[in-house]
C-alpha angles and dihedrals in degrees: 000000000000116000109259124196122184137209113201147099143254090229087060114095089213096044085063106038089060095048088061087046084054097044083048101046089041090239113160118227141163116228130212112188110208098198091052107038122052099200088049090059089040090057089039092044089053090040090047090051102045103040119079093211085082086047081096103041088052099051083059090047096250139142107221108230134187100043113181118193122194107172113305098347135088131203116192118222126330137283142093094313098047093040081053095056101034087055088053082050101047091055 
């Protein structure tokens, strides 16, 4: 399985819910919480800025957690479609 690496916090709903869909499906991750780790925001923060995928989430005045990274691909928050796509990507 591809190495997977997530920005996110344990204050957000859908952090959280997608950590419950990991732990059930057996999915290996590693988790950077942005509201506990000061490093891990700074890296979010640079990758948020930098990247035009958040272009959108910031228009609507979003964060854009949780933010899952496998490789060189991005997915943006968590739901059908992104749970479509993480599982293309995971294959």
């Amino acid at each position: 399985m591809k190495e997977m690496m997530v920005y996110g916090s344990y204050l957000c709903s859908s952090c959280i819910e997608m950590q419950e869909y990991f732990e059930t499906h057996s999915i290996d991750y590693t988790f950077y919480d942005i509201t506990l780790e000061l490093q891990a925001l700074k890296r979010f923060l640079k990758l948020r800025e930098e990247s035009p995928i958040f272009d959108e989430v910031k228009k609507e005045g979003k964060i854009g957690i949780p933010t899952i990274i496998i490789g060189e691909e991005m997915i943006l928050d968590f739901g059908e479609k992104q749970i479509e796509r993480l599982n293309q990507l995971l294959k």
